[in-house]
BAFI-3210 file (N, C-alpha, C; in Angstrom, 3 decimals, decimal comma, padded with zeros to 6 digits):
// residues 270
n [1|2|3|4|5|6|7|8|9|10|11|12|13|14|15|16|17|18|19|20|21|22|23|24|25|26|27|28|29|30|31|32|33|34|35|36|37|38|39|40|41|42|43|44|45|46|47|48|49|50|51|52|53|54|55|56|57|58|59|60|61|62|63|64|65|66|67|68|69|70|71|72|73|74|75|76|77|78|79|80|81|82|83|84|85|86|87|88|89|90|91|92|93|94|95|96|97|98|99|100|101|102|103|104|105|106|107|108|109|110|111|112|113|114|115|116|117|118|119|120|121|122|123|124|125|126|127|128|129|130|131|132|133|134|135|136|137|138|139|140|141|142|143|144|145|146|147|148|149|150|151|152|153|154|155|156|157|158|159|160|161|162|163|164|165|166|167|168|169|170|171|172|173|174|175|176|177|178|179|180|181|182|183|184|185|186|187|188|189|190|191|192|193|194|195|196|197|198|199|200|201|202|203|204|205|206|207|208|209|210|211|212|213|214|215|216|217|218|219|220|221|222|223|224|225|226|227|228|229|230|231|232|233|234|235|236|237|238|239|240|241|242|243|244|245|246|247|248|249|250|251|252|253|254|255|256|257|258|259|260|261|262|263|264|265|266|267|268|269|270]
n.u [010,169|008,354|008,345|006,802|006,287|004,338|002,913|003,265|002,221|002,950|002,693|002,236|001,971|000,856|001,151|-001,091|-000,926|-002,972|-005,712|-008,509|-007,948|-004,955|-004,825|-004,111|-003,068|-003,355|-001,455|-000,896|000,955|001,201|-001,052|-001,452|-004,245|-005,618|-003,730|-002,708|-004,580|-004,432|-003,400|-004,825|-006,732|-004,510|-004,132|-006,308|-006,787|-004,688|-005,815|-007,335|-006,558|-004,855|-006,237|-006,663|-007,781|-008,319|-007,782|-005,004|-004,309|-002,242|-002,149|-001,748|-004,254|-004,965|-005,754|-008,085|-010,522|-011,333|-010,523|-012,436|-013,976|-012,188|-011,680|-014,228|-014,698|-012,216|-013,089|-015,538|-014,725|-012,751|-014,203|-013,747|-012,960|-011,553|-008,913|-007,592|-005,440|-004,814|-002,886|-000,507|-001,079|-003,498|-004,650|-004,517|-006,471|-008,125|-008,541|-007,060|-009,006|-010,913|-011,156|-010,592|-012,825|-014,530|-014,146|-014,115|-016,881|-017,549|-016,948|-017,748|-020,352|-020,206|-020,063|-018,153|-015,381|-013,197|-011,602|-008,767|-007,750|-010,059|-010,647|-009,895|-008,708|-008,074|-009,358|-007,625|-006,483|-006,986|-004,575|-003,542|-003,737|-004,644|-003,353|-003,798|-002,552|-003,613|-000,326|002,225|005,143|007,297|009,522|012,130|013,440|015,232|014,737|012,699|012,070|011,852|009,563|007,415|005,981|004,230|002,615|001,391|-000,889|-002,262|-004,945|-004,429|-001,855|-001,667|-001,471|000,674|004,229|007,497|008,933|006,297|005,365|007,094|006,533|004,192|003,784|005,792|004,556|001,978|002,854|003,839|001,152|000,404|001,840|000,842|-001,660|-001,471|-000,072|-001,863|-003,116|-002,069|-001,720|-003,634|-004,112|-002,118|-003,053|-004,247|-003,753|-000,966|000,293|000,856|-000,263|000,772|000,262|001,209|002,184|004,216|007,649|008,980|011,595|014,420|015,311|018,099|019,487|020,773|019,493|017,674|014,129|011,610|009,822|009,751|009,133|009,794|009,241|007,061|008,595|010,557|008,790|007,705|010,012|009,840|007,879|007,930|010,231|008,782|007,130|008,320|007,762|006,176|004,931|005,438|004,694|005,695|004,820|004,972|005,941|008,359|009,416|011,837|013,279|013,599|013,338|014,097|014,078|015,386|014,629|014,669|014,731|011,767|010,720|010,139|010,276|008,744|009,444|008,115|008,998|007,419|007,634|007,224|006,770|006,520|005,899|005,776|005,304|005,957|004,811|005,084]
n.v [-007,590|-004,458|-000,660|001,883|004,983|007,139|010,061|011,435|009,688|006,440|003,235|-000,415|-003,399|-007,179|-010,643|-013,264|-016,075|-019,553|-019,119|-020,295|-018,638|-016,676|-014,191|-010,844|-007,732|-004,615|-002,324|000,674|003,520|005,890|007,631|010,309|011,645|014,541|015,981|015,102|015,046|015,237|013,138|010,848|010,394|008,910|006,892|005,311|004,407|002,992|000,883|-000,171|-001,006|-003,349|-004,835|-005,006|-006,905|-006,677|-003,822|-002,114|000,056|001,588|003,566|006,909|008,593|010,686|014,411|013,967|014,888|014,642|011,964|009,741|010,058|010,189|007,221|006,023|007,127|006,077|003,366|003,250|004,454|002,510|000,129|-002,375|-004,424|-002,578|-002,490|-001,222|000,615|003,156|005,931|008,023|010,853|010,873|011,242|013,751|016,567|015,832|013,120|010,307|008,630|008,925|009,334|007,182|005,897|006,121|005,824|003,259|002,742|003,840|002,151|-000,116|000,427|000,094|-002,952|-003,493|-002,229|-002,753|-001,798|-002,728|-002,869|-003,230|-005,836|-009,044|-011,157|-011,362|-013,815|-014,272|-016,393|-020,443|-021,095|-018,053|-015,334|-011,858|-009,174|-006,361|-003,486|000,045|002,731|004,459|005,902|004,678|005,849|005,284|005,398|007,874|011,774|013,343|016,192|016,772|015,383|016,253|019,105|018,055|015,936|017,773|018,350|016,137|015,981|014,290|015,066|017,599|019,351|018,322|018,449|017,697|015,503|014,652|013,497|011,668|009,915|009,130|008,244|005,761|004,015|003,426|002,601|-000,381|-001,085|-001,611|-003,584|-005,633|-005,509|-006,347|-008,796|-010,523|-010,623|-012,176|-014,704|-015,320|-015,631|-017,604|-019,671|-020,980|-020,165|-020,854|-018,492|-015,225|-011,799|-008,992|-005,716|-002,243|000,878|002,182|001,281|-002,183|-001,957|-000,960|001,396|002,173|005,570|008,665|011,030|010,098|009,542|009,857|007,196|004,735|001,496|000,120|-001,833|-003,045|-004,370|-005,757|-007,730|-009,103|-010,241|-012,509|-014,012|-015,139|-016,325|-018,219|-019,999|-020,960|-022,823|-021,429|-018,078|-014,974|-011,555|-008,670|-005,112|-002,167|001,285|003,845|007,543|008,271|005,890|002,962|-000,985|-004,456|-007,239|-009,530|-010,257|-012,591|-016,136|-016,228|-014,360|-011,832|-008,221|-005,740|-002,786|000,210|002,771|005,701|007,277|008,225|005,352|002,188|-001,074|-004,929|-007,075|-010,066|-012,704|-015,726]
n.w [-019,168|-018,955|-020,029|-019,725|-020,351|-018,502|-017,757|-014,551|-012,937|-011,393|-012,459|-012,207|-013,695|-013,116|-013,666|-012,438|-010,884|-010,846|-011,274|-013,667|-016,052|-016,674|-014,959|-015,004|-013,087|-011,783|-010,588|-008,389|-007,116|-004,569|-006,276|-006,081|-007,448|-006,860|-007,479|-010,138|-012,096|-015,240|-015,765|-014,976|-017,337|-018,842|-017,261|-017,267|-019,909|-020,295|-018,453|-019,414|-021,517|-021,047|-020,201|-017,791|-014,374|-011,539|-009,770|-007,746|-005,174|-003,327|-001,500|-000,714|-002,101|-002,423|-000,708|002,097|001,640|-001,185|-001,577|-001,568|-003,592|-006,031|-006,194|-005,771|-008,743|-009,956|-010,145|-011,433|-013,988|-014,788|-014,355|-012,870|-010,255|-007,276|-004,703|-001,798|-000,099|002,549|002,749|004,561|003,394|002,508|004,733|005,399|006,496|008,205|010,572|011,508|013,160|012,214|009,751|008,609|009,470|007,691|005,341|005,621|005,922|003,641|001,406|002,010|001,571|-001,566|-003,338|-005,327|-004,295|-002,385|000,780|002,274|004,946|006,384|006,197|006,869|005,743|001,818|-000,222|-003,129|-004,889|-005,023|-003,345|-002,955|-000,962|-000,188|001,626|003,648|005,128|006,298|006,701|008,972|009,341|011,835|012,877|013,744|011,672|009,485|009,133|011,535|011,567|008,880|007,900|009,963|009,466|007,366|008,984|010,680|009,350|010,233|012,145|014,751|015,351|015,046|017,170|018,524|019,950|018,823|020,653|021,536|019,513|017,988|019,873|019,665|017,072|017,702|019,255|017,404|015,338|016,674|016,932|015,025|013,788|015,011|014,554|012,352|012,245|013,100|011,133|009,147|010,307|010,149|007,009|006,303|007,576|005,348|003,227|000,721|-000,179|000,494|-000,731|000,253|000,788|001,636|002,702|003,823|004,205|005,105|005,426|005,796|002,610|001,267|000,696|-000,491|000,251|003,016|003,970|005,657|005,426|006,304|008,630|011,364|013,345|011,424|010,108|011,794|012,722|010,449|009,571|011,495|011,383|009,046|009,364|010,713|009,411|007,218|004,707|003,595|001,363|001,466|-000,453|-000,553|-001,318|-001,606|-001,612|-002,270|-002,684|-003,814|-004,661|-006,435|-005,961|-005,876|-003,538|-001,179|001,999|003,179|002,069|001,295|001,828|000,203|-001,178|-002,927|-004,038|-005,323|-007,342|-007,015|-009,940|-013,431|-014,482|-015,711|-015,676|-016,255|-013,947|-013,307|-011,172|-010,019]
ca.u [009,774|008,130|008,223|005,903|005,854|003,089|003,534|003,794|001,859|003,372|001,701|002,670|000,949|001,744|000,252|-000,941|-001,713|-004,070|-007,151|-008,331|-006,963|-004,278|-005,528|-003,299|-003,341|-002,665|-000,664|-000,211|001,016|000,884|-001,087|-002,005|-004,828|-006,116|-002,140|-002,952|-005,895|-004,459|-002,358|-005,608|-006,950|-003,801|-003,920|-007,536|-006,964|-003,580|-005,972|-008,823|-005,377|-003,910|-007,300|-007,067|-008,727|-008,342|-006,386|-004,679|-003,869|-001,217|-002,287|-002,003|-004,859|-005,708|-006,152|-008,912|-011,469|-011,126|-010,297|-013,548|-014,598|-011,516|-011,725|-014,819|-014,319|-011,789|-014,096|-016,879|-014,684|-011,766|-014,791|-012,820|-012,935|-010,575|-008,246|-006,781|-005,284|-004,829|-001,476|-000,768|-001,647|-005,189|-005,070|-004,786|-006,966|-009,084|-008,545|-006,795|-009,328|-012,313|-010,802|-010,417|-014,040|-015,317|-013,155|-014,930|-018,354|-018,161|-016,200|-018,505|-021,529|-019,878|-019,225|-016,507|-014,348|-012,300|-010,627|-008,345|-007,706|-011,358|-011,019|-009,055|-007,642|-009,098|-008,689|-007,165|-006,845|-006,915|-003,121|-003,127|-004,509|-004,181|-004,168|-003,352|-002,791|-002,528|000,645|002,445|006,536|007,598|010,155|013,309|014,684|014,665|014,364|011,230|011,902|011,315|007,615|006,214|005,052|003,174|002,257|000,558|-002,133|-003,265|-005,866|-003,825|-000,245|-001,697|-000,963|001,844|005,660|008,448|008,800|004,895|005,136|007,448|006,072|002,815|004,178|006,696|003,522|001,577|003,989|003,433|-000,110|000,038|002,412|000,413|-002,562|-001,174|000,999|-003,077|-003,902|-001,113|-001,379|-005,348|-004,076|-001,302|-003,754|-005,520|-003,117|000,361|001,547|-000,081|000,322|000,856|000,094|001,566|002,105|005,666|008,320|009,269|012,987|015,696|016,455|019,123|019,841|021,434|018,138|017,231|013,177|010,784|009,206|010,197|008,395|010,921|008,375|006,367|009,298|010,539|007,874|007,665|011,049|010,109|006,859|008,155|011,097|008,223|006,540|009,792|007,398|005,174|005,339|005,283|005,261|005,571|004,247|005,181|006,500|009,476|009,705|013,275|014,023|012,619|014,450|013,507|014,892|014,663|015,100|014,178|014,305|010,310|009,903|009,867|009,634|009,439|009,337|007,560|009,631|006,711|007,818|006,714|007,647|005,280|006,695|005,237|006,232|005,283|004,219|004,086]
ca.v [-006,371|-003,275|-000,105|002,930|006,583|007,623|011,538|011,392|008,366|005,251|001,992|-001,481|-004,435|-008,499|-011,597|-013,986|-017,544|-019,933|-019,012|-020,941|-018,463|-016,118|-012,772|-009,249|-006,914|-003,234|-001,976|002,223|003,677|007,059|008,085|011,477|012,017|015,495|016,603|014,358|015,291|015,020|011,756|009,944|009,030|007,799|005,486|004,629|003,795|001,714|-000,451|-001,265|-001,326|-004,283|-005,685|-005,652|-007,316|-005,793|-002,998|-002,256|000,904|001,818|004,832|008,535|008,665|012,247|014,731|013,094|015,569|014,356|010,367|008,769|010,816|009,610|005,951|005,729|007,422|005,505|001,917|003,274|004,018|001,087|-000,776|-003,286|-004,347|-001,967|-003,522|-000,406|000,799|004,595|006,564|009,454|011,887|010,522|011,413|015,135|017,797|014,704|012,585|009,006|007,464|009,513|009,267|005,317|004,847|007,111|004,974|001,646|002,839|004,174|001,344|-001,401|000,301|-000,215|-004,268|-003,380|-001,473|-003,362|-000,818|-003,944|-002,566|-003,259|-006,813|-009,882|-011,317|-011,621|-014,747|-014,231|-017,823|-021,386|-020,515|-016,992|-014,179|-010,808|-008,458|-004,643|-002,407|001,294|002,800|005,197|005,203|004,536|007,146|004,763|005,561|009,152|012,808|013,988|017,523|015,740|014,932|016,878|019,867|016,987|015,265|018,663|018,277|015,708|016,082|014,151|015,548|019,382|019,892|018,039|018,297|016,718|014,735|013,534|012,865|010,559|008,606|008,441|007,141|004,637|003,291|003,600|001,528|-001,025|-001,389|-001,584|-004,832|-006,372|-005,794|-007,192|-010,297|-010,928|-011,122|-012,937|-015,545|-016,083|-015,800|-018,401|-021,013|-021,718|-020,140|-020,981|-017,459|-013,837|-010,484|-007,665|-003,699|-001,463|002,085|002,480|000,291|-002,446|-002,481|000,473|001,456|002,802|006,583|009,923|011,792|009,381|010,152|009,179|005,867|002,782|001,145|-001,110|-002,397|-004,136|-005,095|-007,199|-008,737|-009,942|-011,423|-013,680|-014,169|-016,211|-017,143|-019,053|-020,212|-021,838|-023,242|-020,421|-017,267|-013,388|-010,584|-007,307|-004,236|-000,795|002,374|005,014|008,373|008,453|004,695|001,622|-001,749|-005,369|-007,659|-010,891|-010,199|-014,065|-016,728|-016,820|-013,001|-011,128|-007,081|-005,308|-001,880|000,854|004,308|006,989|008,111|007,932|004,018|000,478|-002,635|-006,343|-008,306|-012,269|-013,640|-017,468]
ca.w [-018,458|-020,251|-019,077|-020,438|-019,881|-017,858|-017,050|-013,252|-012,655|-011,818|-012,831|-011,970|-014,029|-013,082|-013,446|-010,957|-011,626|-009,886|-011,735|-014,882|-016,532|-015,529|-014,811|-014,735|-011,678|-011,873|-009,092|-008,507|-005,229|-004,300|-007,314|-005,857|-007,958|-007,076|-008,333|-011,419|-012,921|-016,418|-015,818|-015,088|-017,910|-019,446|-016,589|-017,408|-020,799|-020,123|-017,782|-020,303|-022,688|-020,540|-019,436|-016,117|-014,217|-010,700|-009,375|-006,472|-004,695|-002,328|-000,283|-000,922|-002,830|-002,656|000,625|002,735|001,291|-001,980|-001,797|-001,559|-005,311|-006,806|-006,079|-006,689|-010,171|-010,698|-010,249|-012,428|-015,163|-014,680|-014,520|-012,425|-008,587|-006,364|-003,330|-001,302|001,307|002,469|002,884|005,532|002,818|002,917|006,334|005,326|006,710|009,073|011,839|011,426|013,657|011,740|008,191|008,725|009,376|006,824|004,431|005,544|005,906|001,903|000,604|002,532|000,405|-002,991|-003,702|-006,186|-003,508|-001,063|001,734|002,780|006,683|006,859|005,998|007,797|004,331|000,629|-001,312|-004,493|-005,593|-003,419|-002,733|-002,511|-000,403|-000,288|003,259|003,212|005,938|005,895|007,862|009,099|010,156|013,787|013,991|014,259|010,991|009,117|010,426|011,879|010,914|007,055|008,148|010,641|008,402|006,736|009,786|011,221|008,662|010,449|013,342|015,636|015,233|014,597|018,949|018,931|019,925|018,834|021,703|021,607|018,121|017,950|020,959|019,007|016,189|018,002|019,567|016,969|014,317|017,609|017,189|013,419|013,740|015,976|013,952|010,573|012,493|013,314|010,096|008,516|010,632|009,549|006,240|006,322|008,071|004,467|002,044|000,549|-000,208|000,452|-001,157|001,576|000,480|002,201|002,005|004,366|003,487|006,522|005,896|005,071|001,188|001,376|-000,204|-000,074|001,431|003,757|003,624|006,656|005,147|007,399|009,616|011,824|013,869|010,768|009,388|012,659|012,522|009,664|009,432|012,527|010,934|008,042|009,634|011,600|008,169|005,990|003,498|002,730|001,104|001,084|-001,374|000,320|-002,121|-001,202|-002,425|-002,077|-003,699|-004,248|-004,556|-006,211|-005,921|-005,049|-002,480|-000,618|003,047|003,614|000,903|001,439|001,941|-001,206|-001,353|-004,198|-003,724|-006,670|-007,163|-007,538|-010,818|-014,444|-014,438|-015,491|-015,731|-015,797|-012,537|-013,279|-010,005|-009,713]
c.u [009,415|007,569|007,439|005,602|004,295|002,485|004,186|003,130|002,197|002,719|002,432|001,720|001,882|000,741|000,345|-001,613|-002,457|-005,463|-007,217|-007,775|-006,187|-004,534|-004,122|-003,916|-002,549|-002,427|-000,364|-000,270|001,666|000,207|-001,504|-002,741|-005,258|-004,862|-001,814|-003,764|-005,784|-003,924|-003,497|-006,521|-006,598|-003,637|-005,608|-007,431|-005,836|-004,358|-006,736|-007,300|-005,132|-004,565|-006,998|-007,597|-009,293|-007,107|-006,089|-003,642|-002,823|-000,857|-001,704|-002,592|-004,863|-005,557|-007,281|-010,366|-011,984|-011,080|-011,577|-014,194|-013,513|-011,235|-012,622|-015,259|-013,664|-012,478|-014,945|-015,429|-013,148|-012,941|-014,145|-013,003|-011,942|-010,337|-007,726|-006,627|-005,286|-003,329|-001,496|-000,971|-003,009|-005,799|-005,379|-006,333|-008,263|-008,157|-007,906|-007,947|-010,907|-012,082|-011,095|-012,113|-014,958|-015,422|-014,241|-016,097|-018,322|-017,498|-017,441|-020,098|-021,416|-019,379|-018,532|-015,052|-013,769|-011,270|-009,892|-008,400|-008,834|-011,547|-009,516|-007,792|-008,675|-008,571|-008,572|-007,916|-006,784|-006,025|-002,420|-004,055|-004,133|-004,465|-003,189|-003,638|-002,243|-001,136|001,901|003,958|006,696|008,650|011,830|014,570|014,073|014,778|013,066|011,312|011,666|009,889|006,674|005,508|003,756|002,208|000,903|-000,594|-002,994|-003,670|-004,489|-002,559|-000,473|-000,991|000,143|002,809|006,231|008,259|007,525|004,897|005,685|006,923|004,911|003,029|004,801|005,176|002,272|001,409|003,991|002,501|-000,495|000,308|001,872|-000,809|-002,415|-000,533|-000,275|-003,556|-003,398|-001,084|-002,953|-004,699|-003,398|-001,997|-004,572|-004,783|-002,013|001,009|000,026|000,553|-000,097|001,407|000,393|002,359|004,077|006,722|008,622|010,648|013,415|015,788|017,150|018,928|020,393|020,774|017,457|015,367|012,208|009,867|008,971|009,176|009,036|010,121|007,541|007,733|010,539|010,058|007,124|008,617|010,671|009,022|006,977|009,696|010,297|007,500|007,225|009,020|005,967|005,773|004,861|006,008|004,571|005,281|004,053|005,576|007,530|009,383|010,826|013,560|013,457|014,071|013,311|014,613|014,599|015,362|015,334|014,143|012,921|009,710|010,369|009,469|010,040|008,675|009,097|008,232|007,835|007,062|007,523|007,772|006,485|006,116|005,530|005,734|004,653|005,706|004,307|003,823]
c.v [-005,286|-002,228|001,371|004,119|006,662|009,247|010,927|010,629|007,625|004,099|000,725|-002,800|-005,870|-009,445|-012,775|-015,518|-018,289|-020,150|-020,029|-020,489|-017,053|-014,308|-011,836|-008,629|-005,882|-002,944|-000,612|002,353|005,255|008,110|009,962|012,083|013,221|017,028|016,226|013,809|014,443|013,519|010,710|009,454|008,532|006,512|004,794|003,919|002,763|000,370|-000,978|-002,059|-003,003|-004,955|-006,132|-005,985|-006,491|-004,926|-002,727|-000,801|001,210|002,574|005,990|008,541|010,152|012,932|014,013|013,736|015,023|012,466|009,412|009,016|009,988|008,225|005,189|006,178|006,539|004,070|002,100|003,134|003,194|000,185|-002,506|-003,062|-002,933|-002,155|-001,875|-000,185|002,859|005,014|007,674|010,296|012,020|010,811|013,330|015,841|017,024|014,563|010,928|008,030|007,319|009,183|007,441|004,931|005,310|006,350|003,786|001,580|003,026|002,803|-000,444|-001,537|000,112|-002,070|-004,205|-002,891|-001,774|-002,164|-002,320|-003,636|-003,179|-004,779|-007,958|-010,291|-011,554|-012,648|-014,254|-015,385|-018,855|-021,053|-019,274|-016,258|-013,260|-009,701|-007,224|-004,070|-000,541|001,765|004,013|004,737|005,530|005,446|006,298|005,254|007,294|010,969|013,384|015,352|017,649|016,072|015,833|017,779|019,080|016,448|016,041|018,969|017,041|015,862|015,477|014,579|016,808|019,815|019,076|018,152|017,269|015,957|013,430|013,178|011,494|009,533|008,059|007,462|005,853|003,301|002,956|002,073|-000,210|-001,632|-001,916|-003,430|-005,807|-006,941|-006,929|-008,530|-011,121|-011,792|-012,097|-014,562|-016,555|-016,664|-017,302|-019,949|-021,898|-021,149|-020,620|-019,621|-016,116|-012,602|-009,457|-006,491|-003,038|-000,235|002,356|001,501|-000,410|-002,229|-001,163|000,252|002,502|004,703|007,872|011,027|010,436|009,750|009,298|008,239|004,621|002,605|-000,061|-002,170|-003,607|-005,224|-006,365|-008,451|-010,019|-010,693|-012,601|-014,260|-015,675|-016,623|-018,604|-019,802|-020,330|-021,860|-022,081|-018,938|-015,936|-012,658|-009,357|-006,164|-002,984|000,000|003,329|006,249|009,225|007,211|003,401|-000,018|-003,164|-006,252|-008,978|-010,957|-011,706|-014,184|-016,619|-015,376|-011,966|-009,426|-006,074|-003,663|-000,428|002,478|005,013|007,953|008,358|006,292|003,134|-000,622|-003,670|-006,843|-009,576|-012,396|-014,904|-018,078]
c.w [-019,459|-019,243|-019,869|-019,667|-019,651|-017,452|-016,598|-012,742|-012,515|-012,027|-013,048|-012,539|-014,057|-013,447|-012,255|-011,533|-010,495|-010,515|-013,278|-016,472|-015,971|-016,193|-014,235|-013,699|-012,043|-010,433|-009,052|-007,259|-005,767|-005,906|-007,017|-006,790|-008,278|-007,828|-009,938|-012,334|-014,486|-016,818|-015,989|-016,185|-018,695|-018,762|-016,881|-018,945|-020,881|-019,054|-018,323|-021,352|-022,332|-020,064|-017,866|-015,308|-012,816|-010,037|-007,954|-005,887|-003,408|-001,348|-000,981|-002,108|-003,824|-000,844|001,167|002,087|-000,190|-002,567|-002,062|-003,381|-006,019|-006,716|-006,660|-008,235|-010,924|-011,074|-011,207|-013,983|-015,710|-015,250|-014,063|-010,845|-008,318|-005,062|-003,104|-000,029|001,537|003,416|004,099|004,399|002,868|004,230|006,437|005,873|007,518|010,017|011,368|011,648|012,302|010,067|007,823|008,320|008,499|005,531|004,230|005,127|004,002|001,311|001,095|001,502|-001,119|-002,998|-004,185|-005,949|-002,124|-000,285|002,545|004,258|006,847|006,756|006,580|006,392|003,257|-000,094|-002,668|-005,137|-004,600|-002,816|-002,263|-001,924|-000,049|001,700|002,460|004,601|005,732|007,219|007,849|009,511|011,623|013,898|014,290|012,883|010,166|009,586|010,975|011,181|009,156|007,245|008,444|010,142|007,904|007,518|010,203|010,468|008,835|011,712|014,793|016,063|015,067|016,108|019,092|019,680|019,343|019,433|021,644|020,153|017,956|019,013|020,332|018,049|016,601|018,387|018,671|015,529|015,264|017,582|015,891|013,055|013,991|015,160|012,572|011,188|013,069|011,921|008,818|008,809|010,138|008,163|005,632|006,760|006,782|003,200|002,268|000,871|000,283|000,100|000,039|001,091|001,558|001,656|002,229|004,078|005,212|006,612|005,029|003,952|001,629|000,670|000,622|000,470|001,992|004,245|005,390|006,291|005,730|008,705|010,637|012,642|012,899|010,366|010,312|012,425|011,429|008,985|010,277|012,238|009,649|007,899|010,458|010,305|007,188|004,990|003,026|002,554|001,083|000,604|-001,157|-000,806|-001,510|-001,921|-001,641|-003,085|-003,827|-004,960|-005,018|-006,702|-005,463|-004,401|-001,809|000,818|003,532|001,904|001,008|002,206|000,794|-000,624|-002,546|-003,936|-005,246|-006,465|-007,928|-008,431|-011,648|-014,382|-014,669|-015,999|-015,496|-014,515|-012,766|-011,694|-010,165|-008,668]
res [x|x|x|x|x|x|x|x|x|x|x|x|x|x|x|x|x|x|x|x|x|x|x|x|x|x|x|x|x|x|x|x|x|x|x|x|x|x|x|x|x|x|x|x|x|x|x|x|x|x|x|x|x|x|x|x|x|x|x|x|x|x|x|x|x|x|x|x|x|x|x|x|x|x|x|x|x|x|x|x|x|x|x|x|x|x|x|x|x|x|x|x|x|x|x|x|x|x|x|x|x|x|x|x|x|x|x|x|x|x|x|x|x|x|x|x|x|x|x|x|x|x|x|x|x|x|x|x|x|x|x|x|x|x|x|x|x|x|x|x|x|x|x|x|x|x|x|x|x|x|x|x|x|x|x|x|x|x|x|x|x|x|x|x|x|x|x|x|x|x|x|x|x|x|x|x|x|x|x|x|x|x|x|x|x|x|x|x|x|x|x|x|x|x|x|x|x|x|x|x|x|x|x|x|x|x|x|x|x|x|x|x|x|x|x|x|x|x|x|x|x|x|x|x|x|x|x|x|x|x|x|x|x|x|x|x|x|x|x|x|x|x|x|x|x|x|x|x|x|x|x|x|x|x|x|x|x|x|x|x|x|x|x|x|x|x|x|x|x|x]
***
């Protein structure tokens, strides 16, 4: 494991095997770019540093005003594909439904820029494939009065209540499950294992500020998911910004979870 000051950047690099030969993957989640002007291009030169091949984002790019510039900034001068997903911060000062398709439409005209939501699953290698959804928490674990400030910057939660908030979300976190236990199941029909990005975490870390992150709904689902699928595998990829830890809810469900701090480490994959 090696771990390298970054500022306030975190940066996650692994390898993945499969290919003829085995190719590195950069991994950052919540890099909030337009807060980390100066951070970026120690992370640009740690990814030519470490040759990476492609990277992989984790949501809260930037406010929504902002995200599409810094992505594709970062592709031109990574000079490397980009797999992502988008965070509720990305949702800032837009519309979920409007931000989403804004997302696809620019990312569909660049070949080097995968918005995963937009896509069923991506082969990696014969055995692996990658899906990503973005996501929001359902409201079961946490306090709302944490969020909502946050929340109210976006379009749909600005008229709110309490009350309707959480119902949105509960239902919301509902629709999300449904969507990804769609795409898991494509994935699983032609791979062994698949890597799954996500922004919210599915299952409780624990801590002493309990933060609005969880999503109980995905994370059902995807116990019964590969409790239904013994011999294949998933490796869940999220973030906390209090808390990073990994875990094996299931022998054959893997989550390894990235503290948003100055932090990089290797994680070997096989």
């Amino acid at each position: 494991m090696k771990h390298v000051k970054l500022f306030s950047l975190a940066i996650c690099f692994f390898l993945l095997s499969g290919f003829s030969t085995t190719l590195k993957i950069g991994w950052i989640t919540a890099p909030k770019f337009d807060q980390n002007a100066k951070a970026y291009e120690h992370l640009i030169r740690e990814i030519k540093e470490e040759k990476v091949a492609f990277l992989i984002i984790g949501g809260n790019i930037g406010d929504h005003h902002c995200t599409k510039k810094w992505v594709e900034k970062l592709q031109k001068d990574a000079k490397c594909d980009i797999y992502f997903i988008l965070g509720h911060r990305d949702f800032y000062k837009g519309s979920i439904a409007g931000v989403r398709k804004e997302i696809a439409d620019f990312a569909n005209k660049n070949e080097a820029l995968y918005y995963l939501p937009s896509h069923e699953t991506i082969e990696l290698t014969e055995k692996t494939a990658l899906v990503g959804m973005d996501g929001l928490a359902d409201t079961y674990t946490g306090s709302l009065s944490w969020i909502k400030p946050k929340l109210n910057q976006i379009t749909e939660f600005a008229s709110l209540d309490g009350k309707k908030t959480l119902a949105f979300l509960k239902d919301n976190g509902k629709q999300e499950a449904q969507k990804l236990k769609r795409k898991l199941r494509t994935a699983f029909k032609t791979h062994q294992s698949v890597i799954l990005v996500l922004e919210t975490l599915p299952f409780i870390v624990e801590t002493k500020q309990e933060p609005f992150f969880q999503c109980k709904e995905i994370g059902a689902m995807l116990m019964k998911m590969m409790e239904e699928h013994p011999k294949k595998k998933l490796l869940v990829l999220c973030s906390h910004p209090l808390k990073s830890q990994e875990f094996f809810p299931l022998e054959n469900l893997r989550v390894k979870v990235h503290l948003q701090k100055p932090k990089q480490s290797v994680l070997f994959i096989e």
